[in-house]
Structure formats: structure tokens, C-alpha cells
C-alpha positions as CSV (number, residue, x, y, z in Angstrom):
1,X,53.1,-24.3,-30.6
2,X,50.7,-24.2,-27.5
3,X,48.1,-26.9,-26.9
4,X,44.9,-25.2,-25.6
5,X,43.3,-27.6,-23.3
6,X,39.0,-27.7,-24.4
7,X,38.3,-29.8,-21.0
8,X,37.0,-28.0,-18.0
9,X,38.0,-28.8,-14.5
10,X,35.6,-30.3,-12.2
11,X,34.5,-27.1,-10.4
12,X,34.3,-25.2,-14.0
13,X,31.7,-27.9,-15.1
14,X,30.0,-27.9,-12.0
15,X,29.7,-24.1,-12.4
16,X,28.7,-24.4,-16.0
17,X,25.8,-27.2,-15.2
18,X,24.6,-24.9,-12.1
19,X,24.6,-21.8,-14.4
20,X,22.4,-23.8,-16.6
21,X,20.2,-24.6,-14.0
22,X,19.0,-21.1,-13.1
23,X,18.9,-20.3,-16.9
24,X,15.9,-22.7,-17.4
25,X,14.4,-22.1,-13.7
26,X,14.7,-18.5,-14.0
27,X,12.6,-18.1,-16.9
28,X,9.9,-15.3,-17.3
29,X,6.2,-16.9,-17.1
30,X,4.0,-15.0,-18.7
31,X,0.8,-14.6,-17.2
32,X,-2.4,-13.7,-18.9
33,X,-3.0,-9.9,-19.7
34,X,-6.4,-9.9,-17.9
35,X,-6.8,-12.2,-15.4
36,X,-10.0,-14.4,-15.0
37,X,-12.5,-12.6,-12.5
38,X,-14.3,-14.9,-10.3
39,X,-18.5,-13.7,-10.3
40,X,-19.4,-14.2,-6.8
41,X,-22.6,-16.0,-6.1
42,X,-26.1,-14.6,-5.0
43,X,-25.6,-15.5,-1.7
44,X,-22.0,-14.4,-1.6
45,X,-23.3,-11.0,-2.4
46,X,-26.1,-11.5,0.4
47,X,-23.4,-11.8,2.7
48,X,-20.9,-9.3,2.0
49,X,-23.9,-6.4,1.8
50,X,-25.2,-8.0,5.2
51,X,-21.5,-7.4,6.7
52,X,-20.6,-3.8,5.2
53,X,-18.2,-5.0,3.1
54,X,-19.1,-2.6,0.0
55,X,-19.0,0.9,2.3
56,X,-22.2,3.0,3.7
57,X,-21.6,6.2,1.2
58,X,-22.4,6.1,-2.0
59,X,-22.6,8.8,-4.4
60,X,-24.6,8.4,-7.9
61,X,-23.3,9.4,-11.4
62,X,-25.8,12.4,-11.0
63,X,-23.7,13.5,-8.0
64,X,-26.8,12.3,-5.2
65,X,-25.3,10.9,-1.7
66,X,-26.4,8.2,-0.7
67,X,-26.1,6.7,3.0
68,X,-27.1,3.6,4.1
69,X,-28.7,3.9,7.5
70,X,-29.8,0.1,7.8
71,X,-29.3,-2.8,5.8
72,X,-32.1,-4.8,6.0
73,X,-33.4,-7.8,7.4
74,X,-31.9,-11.0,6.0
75,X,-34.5,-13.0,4.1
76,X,-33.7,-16.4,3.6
77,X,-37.2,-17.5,2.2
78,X,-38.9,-16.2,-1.2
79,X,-39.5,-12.4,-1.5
80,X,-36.7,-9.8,-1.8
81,X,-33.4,-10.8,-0.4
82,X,-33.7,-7.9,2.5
83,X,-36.4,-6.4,3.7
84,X,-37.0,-3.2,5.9
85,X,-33.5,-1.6,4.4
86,X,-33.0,2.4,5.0
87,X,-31.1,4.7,3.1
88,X,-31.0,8.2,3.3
89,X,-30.7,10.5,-0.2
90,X,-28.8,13.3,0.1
91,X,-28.9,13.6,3.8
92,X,-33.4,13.6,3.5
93,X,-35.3,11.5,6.0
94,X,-34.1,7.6,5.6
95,X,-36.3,6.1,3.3
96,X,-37.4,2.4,4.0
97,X,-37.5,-0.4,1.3
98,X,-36.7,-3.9,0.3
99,X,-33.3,-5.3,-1.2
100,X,-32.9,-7.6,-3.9
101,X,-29.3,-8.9,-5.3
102,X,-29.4,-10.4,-8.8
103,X,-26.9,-11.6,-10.8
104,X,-28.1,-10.7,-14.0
105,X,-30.6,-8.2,-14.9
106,X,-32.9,-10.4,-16.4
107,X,-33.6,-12.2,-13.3
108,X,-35.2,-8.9,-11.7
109,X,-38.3,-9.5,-14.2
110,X,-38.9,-13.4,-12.3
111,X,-39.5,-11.8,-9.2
112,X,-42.9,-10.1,-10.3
């Protein structure tokens, strides 16, 4: 009768403790299905408007172009948020205006 040895050898336990190892490190994370969206502030919005960042060409739901041929004058004081901002709608003479960003739409009702 054969005796079956049950002990590893130093290198086979090392293996087997290493192998271990990446089982538990390896492990899938799960990560939430939608991620949290960060709402950017007022003045983030300000700023990214101010340096292009959201395009010049626009088109509405009701198909209308819209360009923007200047975007305003930064105001830093009370009033709109940019004044003496041009767009043009569907390619017509650029039509002047003032800005306002809001974060909500009930905050376009405080401004009078």
C-alpha cells in the first residue's frame, strides 16, 4: 500500500498562498450603475460660456440655427450675467441681448 503524502513542498505552498493572493485582490468592484453627476456652479457656468466651451452652433428642436456671433460682456455686478451678447437666428442679422445663467428655473423669476 502507497502512502500519499498531504504536505506540500515549500515552493507549492508558496504558490498556493500567492494564488490566494490575487484571488482576493483581483476581485470585481462594482461600481454604481449611474454615476453621481457633479452640478457645476453659477459661476462655473459663467466661465465655461465666456471661454467657448459649450460650441458657437446650435440648432433648436424646431430645427432653427443658431450662431453665436459674440458672447457678451462679463458682468460681475447685479443685472444679467452678460450683457451686449449677439446671436444670429438662422443666418438673419445678429440680434443683441443680455445673458443670464441660472441654476434652477425658479431663480429666473428673482431677477425681475
Amino acid at each position: 500500500m502507497r502512502t500519499v503524502s498531504t504536505s506540500l513542498d515549500m515552493t507549492d505552498q508558496q504558490n498556493a498562498n500567492r494564488y490566494a493572493e490575487m484571488r482576493v485582490a483581483a476581485r470585481v468592484r462594482e461600481r454604481a450603475l449611474f454615476p453621481w453627476q457633479r452640478i457645476p456652479s453659477e459661476l462655473e457656468l459663467q466661465a465655461r460660456w465666456f471661454a467657448g466651451d459649450f460650441g458657437r452652433h446650435f440648432v433648436t428642436p424646431a430645427g432653427d440655427k443658431i450662431d453665436i456671433v459674440q458672447f457678451g460682456i462679463w458682468n460681475r455686478e447685479a443685472g444679467p450675467d452678460f450683457s451686449d451678447a449677439a446671436i444670429r437666428l438662422n443666418g438673419s442679422e445678429p440680434i443683441r441681448g443680455s445673458i443670464e445663467f441660472d441654476l434652477t428655473d425658479r431663480n429666473w423669476e428673482a431677477h425681475g
